[in-house]
N, CA, C and O atoms as a MOPAC input file, in Angstrom:
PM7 MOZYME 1SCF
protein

 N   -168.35100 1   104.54000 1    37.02600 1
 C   -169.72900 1   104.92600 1    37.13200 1
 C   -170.49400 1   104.28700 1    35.96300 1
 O   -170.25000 1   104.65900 1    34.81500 1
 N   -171.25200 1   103.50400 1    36.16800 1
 C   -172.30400 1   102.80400 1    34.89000 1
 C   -173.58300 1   103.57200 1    34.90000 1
 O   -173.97100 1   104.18800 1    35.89300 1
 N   -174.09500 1   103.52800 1    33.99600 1
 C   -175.08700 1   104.13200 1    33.53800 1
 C   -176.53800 1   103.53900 1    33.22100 1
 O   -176.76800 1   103.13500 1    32.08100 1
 N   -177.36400 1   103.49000 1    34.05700 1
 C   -178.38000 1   101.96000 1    33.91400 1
 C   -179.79800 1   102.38700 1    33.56600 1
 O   -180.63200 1   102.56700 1    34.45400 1
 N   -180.09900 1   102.56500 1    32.15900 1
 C   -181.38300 1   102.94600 1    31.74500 1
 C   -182.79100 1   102.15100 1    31.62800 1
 O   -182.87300 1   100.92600 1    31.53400 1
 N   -183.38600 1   102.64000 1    31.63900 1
 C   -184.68500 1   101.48500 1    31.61900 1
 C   -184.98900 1   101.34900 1    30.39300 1
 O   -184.99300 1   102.31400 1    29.62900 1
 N   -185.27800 1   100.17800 1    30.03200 1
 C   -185.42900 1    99.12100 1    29.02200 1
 C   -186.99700 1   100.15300 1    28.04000 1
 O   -187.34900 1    99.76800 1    26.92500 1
 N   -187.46500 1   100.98500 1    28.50800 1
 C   -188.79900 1   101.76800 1    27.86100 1
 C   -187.92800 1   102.69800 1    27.31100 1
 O   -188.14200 1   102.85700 1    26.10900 1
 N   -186.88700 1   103.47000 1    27.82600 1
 C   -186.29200 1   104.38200 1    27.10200 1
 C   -185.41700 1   104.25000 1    26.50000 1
 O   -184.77300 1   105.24000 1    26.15300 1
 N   -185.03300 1   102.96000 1    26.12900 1
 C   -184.17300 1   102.22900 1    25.16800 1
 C   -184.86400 1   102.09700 1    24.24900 1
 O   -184.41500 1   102.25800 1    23.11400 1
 N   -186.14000 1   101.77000 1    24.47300 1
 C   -186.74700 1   101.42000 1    22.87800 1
 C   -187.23000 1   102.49400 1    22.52800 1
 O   -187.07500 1   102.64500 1    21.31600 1
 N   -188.07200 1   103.84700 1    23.30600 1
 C   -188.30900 1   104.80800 1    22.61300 1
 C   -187.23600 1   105.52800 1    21.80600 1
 O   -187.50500 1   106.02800 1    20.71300 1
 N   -185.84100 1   105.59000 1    22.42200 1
 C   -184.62700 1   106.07900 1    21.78700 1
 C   -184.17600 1   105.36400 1    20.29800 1
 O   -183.92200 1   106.07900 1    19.32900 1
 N   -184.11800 1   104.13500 1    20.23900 1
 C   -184.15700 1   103.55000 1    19.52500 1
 C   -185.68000 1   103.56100 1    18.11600 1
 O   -185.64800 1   103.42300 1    16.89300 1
 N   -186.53900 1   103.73400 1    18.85300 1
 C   -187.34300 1   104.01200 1    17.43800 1
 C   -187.82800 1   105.36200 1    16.83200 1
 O   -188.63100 1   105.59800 1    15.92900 1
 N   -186.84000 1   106.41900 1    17.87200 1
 C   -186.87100 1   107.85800 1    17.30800 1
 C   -185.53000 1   107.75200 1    16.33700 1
 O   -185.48600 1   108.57700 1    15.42400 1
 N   -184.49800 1   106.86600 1    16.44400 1
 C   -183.10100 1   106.81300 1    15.39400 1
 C   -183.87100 1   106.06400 1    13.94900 1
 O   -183.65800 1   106.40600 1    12.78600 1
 N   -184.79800 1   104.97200 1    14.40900 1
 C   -185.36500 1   104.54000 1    13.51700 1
 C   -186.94400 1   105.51000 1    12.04800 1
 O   -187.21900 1   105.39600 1    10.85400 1
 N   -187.34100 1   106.14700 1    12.97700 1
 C   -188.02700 1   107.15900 1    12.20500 1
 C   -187.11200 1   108.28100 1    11.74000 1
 O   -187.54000 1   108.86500 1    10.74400 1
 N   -185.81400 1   108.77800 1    12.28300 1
 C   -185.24000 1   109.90200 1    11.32200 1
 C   -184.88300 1   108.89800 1    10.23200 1
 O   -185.39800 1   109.05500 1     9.12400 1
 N   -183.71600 1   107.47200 1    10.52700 1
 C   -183.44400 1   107.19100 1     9.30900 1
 C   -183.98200 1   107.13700 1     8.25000 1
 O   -183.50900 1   107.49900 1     7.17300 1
 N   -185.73500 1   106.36700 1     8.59800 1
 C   -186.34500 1   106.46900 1     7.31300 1
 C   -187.27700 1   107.99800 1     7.01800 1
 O   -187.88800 1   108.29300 1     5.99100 1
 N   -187.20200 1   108.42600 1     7.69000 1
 C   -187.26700 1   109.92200 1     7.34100 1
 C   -186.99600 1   110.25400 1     5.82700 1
 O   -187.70700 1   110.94500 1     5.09700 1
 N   -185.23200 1   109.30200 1     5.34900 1
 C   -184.71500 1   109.77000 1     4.38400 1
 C   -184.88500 1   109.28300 1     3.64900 1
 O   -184.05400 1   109.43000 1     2.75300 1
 N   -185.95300 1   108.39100 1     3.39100 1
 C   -185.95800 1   107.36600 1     1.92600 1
 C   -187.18200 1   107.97000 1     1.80100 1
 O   -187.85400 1   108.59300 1     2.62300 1
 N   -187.44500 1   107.58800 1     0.21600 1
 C   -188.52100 1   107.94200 1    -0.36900 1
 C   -188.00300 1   107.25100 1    -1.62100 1
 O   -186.79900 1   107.09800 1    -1.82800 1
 N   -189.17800 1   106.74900 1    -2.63400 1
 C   -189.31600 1   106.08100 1    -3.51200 1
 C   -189.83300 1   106.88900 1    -4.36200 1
 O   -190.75000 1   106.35100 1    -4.98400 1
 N   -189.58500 1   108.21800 1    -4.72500 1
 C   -190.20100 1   108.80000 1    -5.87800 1
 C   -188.65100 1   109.60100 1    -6.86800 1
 O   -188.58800 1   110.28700 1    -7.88800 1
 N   -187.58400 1   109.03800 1    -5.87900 1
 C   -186.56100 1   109.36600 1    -6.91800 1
 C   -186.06600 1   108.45100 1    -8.00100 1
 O   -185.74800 1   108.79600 1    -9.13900 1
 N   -186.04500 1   107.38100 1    -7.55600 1
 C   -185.71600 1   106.49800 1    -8.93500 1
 C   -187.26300 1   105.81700 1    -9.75000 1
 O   -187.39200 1   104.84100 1   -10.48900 1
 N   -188.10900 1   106.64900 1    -9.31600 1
 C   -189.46500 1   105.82600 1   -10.46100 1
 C   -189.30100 1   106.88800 1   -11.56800 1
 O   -188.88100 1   108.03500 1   -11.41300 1
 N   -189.66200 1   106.36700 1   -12.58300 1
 C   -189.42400 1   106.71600 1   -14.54800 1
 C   -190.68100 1   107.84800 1   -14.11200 1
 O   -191.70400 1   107.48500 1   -13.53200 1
 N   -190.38800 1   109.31800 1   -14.51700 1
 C   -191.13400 1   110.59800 1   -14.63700 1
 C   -191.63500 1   110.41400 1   -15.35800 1
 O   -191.14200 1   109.78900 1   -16.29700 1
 N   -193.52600 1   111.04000 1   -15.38300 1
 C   -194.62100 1   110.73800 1   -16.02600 1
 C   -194.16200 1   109.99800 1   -16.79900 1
 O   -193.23300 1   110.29100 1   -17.55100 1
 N   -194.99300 1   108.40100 1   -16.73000 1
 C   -195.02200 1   107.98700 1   -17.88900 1
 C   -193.93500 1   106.97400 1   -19.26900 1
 O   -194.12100 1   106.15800 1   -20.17200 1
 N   -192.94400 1   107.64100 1   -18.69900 1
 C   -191.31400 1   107.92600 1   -19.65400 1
 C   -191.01000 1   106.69200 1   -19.16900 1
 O   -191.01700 1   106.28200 1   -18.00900 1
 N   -190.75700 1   106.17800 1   -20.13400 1
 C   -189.99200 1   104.29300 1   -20.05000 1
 C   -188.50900 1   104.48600 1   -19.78400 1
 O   -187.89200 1   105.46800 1   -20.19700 1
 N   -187.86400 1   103.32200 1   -18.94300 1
 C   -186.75000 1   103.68700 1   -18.38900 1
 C   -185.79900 1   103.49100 1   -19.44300 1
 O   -184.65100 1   103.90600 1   -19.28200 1
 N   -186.34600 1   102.54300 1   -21.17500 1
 C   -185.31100 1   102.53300 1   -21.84300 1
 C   -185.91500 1   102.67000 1   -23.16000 1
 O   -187.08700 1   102.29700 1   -23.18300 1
 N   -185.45900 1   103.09000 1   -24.24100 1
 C   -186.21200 1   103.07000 1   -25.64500 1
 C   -186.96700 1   102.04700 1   -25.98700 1
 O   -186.76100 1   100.97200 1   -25.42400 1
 N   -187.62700 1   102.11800 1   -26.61900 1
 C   -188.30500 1   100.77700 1   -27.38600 1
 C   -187.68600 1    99.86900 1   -28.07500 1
 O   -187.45000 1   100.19700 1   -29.23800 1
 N   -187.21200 1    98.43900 1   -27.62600 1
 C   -186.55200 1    97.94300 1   -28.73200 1
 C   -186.80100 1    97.72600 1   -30.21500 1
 O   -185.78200 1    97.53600 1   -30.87900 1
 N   -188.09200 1    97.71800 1   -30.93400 1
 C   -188.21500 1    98.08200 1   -32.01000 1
 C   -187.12300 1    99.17200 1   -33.15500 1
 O   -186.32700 1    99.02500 1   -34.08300 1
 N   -187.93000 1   100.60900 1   -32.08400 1
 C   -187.13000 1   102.06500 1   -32.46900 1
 C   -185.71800 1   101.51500 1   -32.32500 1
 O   -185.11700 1   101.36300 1   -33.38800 1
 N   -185.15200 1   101.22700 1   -31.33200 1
 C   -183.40900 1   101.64500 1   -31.20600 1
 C   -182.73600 1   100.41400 1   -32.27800 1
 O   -181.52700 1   100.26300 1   -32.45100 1
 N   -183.78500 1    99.61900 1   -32.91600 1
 C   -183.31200 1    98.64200 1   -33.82900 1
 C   -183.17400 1    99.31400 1   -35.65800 1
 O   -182.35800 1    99.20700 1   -36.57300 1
 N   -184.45000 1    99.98400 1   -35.44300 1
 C   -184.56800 1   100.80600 1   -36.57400 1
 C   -183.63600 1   101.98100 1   -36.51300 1
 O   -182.93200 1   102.05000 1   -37.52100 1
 N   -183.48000 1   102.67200 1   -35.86600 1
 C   -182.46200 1   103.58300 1   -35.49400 1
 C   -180.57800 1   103.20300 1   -35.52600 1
 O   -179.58400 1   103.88600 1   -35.77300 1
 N   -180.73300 1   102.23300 1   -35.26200 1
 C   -179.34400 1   101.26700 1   -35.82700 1
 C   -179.36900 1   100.77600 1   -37.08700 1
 O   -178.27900 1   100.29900 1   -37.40300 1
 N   -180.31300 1   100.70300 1   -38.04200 1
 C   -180.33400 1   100.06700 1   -39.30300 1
 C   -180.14600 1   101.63300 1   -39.92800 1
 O   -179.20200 1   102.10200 1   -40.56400 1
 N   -180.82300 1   101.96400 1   -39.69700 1
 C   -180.64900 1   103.86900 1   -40.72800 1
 C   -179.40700 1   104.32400 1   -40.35900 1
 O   -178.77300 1   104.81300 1   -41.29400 1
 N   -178.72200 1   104.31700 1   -39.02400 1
 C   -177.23000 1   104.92600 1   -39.12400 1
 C   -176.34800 1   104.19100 1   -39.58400 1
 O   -175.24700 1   104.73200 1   -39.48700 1
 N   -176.30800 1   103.00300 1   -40.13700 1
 C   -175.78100 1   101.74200 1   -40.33700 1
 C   -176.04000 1   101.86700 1   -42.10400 1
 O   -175.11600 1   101.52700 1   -42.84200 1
 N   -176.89800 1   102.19900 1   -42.49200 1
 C   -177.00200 1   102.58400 1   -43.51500 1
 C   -176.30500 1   103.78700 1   -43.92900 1
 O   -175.55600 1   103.69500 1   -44.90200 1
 N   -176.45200 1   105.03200 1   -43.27100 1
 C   -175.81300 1   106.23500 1   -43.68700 1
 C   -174.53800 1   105.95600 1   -43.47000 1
 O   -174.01200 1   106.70900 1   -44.28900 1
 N   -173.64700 1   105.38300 1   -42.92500 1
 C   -172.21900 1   105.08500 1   -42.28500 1
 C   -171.53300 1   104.32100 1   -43.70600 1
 O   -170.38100 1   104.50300 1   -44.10000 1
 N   -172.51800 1   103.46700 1   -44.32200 1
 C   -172.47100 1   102.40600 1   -45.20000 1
 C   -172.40200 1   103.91200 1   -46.53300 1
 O   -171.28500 1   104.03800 1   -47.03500 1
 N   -173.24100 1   104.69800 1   -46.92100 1
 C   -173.00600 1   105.41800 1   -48.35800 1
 C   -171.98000 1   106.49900 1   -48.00100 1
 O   -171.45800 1   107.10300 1   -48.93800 1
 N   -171.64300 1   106.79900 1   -46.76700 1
 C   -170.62100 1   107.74600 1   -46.45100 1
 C   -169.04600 1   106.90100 1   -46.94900 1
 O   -168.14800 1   107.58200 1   -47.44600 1
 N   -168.97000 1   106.25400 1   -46.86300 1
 C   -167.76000 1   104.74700 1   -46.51400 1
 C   -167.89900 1   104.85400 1   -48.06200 1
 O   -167.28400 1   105.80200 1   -48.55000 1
 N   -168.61400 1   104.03500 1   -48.95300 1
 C   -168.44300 1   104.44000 1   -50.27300 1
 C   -167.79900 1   106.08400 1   -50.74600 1
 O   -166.68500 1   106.13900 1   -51.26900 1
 N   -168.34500 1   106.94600 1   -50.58500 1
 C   -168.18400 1   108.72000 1   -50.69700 1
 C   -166.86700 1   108.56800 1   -50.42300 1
 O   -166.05000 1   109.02000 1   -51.22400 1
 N   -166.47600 1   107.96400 1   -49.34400 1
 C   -165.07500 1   107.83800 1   -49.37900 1
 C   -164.17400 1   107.75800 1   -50.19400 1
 O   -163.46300 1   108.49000 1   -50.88300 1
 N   -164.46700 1   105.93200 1   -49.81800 1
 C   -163.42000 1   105.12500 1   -51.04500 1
 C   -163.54700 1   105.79600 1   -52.44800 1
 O   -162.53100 1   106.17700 1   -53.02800 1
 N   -164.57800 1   105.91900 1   -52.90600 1
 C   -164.76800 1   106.67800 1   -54.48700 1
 C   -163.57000 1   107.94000 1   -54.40300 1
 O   -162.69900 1   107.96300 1   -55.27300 1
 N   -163.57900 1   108.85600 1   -53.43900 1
 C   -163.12500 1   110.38000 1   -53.56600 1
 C   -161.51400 1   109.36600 1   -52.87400 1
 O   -160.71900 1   110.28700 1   -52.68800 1
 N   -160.94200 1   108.33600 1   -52.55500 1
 C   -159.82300 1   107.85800 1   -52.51000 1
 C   -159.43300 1   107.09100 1   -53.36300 1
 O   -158.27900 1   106.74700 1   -53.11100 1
 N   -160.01900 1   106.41800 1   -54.71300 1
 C   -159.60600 1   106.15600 1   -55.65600 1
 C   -160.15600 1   107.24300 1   -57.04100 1
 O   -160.35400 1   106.80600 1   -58.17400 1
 N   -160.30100 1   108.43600 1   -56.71600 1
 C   -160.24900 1   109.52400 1   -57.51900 1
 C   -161.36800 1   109.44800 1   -58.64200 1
 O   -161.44400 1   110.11500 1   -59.67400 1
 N   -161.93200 1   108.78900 1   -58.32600 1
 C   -163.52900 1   108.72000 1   -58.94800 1
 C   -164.84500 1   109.24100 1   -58.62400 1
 O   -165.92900 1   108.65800 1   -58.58700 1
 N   -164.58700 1   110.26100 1   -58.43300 1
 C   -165.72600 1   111.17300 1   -57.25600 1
 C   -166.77800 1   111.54900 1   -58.54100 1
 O   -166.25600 1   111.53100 1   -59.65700 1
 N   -168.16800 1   111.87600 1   -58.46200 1
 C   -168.88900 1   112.29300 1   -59.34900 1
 C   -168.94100 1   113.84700 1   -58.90300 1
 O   -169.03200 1   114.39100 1   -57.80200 1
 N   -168.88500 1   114.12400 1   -59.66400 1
 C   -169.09300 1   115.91200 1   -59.20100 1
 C   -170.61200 1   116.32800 1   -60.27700 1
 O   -171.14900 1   115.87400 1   -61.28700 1
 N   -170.85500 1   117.61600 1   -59.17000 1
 C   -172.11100 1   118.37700 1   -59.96700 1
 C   -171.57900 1   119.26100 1   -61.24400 1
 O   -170.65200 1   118.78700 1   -61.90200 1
 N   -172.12300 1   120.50200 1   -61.60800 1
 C   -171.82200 1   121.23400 1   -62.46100 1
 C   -170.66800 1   122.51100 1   -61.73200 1
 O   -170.00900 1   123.38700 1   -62.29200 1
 N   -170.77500 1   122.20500 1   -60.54900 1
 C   -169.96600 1   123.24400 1   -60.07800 1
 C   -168.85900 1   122.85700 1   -59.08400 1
 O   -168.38100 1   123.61600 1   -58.24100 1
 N   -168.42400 1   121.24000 1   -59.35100 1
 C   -167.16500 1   120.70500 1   -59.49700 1
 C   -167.44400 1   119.94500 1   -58.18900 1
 O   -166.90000 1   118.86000 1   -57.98800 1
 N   -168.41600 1   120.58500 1   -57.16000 1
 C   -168.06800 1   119.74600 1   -55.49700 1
 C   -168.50900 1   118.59300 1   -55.83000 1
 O   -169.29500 1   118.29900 1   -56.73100 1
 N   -168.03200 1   118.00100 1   -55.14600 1
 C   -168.72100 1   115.94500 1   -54.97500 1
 C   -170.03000 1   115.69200 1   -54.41000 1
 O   -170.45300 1   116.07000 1   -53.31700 1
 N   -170.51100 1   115.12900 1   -55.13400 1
 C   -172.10200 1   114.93400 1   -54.65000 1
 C   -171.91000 1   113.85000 1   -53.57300 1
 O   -170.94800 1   113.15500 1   -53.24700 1
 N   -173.41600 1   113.98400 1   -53.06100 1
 C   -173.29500 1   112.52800 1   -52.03800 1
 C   -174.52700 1   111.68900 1   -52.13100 1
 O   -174.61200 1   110.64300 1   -51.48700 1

């Protein structure tokens, strides 16, 4: 038994599959919320790498000093930093 539809209700069928699919898209999930840049400023995240890069750098000394037993201490013996 074949089944022989007319060529009008092929395409209406076909562009009711086509309106649910896009039913489901929408373009307001991946755009950057108010405003909000999708990545830091390269300036900031440069400066922000030089200051932890720095603190990493007098911690690393604090170290080595308190591992070759040369630590400066306050008046109440802890190690300064």
């Amino acid at each position: 038994m074949k089944i022989h539809l007319p060529a009008w209700s092929v395409l209406v069928l076909l562009n009711g599959v086509g309106l649910c699919v896009l039913g489901f898209y929408s373009t307001t999930g991946a755009a950057p919320q108010g405003g909000q840049l999708p990545f830091q400023n390269s300036v900031e995240q440069r400066g922000d790498m030089v200051r932890e890069l720095r603190e990493i750098k007098e911690l690393l000394k604090e170290q080595n000093a308190m591992l070759r037993g040369t630590t400066k201490t306050d008046a109440t013996g802890t190690p300064k930093r």
